[in-house]
C-alpha positions as CSV (number, residue, x, y, z in Angstrom):
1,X,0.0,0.0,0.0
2,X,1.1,3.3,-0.9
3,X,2.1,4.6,2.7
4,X,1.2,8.5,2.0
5,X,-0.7,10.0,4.5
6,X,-3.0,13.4,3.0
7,X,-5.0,15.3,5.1
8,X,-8.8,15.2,3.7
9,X,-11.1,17.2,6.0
10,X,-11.8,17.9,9.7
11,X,-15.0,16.9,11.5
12,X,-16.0,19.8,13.7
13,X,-17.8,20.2,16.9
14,X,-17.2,16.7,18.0
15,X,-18.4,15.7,21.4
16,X,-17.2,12.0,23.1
17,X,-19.9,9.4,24.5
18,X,-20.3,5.9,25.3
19,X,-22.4,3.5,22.6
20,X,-25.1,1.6,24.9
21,X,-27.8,-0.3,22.5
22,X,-29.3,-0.2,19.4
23,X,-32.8,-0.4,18.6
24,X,-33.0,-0.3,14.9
25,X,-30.8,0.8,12.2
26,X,-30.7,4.3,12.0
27,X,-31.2,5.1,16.1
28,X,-29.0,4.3,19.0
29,X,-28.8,4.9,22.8
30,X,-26.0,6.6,24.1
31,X,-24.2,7.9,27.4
32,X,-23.4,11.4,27.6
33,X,-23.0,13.4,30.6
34,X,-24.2,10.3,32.7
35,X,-27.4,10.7,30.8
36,X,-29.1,8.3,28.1
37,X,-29.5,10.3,24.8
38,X,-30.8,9.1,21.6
39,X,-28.5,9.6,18.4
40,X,-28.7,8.9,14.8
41,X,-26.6,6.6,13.0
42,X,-26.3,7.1,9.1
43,X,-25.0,3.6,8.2
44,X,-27.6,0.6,7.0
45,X,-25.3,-1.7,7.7
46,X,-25.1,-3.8,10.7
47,X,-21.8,-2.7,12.4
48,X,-21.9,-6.0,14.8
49,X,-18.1,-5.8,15.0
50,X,-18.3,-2.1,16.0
51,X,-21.0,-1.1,17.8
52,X,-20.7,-2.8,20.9
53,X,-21.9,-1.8,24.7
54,X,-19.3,0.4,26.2
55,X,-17.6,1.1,23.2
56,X,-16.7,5.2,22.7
57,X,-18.2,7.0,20.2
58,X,-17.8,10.8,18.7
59,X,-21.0,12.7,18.0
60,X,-22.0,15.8,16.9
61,X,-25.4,17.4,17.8
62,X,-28.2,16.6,14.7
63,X,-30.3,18.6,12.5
64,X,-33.2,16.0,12.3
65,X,-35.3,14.7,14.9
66,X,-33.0,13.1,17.5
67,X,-30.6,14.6,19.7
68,X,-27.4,13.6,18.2
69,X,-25.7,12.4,15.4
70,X,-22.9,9.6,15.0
71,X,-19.8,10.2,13.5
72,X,-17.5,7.3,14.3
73,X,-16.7,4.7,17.2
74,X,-13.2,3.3,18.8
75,X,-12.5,0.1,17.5
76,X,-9.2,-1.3,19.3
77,X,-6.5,1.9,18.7
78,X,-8.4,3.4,15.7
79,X,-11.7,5.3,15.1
80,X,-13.5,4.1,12.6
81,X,-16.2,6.5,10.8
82,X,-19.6,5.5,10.5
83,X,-21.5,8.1,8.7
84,X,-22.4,7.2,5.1
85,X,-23.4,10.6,4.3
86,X,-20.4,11.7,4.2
87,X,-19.3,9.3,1.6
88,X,-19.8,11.9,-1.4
89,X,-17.5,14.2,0.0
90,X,-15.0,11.7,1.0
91,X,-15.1,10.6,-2.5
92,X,-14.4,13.7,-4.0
93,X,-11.5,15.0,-1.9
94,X,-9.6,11.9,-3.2
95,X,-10.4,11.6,-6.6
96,X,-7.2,14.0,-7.5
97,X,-5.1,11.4,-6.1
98,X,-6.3,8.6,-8.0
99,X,-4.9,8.4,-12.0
100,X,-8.4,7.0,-13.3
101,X,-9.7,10.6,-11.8
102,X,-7.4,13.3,-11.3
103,X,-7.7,15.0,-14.5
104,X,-11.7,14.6,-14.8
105,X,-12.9,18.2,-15.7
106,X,-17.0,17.7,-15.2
107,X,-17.9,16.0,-11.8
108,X,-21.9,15.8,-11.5
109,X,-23.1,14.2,-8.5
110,X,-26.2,11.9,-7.9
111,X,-26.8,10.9,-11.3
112,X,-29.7,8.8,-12.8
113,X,-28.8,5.8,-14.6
114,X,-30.8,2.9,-15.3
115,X,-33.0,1.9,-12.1
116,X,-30.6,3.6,-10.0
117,X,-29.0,6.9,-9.0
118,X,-24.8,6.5,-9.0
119,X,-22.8,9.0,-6.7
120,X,-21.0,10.3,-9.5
121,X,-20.6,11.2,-13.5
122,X,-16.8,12.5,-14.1
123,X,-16.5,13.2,-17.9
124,X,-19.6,11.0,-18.9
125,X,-18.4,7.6,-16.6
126,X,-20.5,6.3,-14.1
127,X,-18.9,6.1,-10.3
128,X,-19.9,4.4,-7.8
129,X,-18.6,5.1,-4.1
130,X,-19.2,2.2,-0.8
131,X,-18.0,2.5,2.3
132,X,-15.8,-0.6,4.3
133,X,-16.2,-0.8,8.1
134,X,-15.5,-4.9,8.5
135,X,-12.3,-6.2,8.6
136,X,-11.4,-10.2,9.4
137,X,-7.9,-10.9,9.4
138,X,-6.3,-7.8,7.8
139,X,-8.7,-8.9,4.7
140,X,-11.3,-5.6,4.1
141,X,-14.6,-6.9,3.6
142,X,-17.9,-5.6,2.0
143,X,-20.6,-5.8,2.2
144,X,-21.2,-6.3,6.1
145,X,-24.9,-6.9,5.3
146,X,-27.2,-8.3,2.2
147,X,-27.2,-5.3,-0.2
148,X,-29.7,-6.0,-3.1
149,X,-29.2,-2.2,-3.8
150,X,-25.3,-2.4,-4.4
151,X,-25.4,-5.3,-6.4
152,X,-27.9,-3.4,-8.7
153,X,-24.9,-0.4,-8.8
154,X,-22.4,-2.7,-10.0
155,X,-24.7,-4.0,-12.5
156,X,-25.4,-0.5,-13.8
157,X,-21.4,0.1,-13.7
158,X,-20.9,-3.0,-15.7
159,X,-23.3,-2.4,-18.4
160,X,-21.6,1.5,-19.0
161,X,-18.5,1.1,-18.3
162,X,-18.5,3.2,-15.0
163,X,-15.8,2.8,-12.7
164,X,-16.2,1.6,-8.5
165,X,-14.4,3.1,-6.0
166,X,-14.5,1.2,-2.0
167,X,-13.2,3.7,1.3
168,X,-12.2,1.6,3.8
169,X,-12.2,2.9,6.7
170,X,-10.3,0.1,9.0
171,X,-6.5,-0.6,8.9
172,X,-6.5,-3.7,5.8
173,X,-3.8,-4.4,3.9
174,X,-6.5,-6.2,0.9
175,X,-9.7,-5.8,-0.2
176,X,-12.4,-8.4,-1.3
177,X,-16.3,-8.8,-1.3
178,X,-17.8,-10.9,1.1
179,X,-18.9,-13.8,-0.8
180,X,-20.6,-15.6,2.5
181,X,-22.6,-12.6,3.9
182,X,-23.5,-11.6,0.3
183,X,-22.7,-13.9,-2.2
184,X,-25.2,-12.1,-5.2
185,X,-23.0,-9.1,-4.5
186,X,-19.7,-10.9,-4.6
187,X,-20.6,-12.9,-8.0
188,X,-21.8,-9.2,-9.5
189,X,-18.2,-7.7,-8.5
190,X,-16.4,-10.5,-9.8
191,X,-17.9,-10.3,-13.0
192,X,-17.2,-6.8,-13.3
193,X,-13.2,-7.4,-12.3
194,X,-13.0,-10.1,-15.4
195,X,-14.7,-7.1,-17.6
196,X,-12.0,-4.8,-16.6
197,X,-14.2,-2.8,-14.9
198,X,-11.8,-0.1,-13.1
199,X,-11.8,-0.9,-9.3
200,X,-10.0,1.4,-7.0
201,X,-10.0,0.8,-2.9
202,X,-8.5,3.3,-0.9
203,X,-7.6,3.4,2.9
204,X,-8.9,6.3,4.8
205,X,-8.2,6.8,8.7
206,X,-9.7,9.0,11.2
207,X,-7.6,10.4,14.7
208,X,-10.9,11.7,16.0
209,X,-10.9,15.2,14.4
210,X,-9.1,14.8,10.5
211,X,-9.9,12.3,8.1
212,X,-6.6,11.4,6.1
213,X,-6.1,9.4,2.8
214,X,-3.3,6.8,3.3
215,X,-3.2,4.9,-0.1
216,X,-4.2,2.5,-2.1
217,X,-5.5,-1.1,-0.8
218,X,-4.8,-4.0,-3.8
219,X,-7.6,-6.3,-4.6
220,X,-7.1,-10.6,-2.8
221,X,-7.9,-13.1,-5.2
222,X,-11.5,-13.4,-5.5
């Protein structure tokens, strides 16, 4: 892996807490102040490796309904970001570092193609951005659940040539899909890797306040 270390963005405003349960996908309890507050958490997936009782967590306050909003959780000696909606911008701060998209001169976000709506258009190409939180064995995994949804976005890469582009957000020193959580998923990204479909997986890392490119992860045999 390419060992440099760029400086992306900080996260602002960030306040420290303690992860207790959660209920359903998108809402968790959480210790702050010796109180129970209810936070949002912007990631479908399911985290089971992460989001454990008495783990800490950084949070910001929320603009929706609930109180508070997750933004990443300590896993071991690293944090490790959480919030999917942030995906877009991550995507974009790294693209100049990347040879497939450093020189692309129209970005266009949110796109319509097909039955689906892909993260980006850059010169005409389809993009498609996912976001790696599970990690066995220094292998970087995804999908951590079933994802009907991102195996349609690969297929809709395939058929026009588009491009995929994985964040992960763990320390991994490979990358490959996760044929026994998902395996319609897995088979869809395989296909596209024997069409040459351009695959780029980057390693991102968080020290609670900056969010830093540190390279390029290579793909394991799959």
């Amino acid at each position: 892996m390419n060992k440099s270390k760029v400086p992306l963005f900080e996260l602002p405003n960030l306040k420290k807490g303690i992860f207790l349960t959660r209920p359903n996908r998108f809402v968790s309890e959480i210790k702050y102040n010796n109180e129970i507050k209810i936070a949002h958490i912007h990631d479908p997936g399911r985290l089971t490796e992460l989001l454990i009782k008495g783990r800490e967590i950084l949070f910001t306050d929320s603009r929706g309904k609930l109180d508070y909003y997750v933004k990443a959780v300590k896993h071991k000696d690293e944090w490790v970001l959480i919030d999917t909606a942030i995906h877009s911008k991550l995507a974009s701060r790294v693209f100049p570092y990347l040879p497939e998209t450093a020189k692309a001169k129209e970005i266009r976000k949110e796109v319509q193609l097909g039955k689906s709506r892909i993260d980006f258009f850059l010169d005409g190409v389809p993009l498609e951005v996912k976001g790696v939180t599970l990690v066995k064995e220094d292998l970087a995994l995804f999908p951590d659940a079933p994802t009907e949804r991102g195996t349609r976005h690969v297929q809709e890469i395939i058929e026009n040539n588009g491009m995929l582009l994985f964040l992960v957000f763990r320390k991994a020193s490979r990358f490959k899909p996760n044929f026994e959580t998902d395996p319609k998923f897995s088979t869809k990204l395989s296909e596209a890797r024997e069409k040459n479909i351009r695959i780029n997986v980057v390693q991102l890392s968080f020290d609670g306040k900056t969010i830093y490119y540190d390279g390029n992860i290579p793909l394991a045999d799959f």
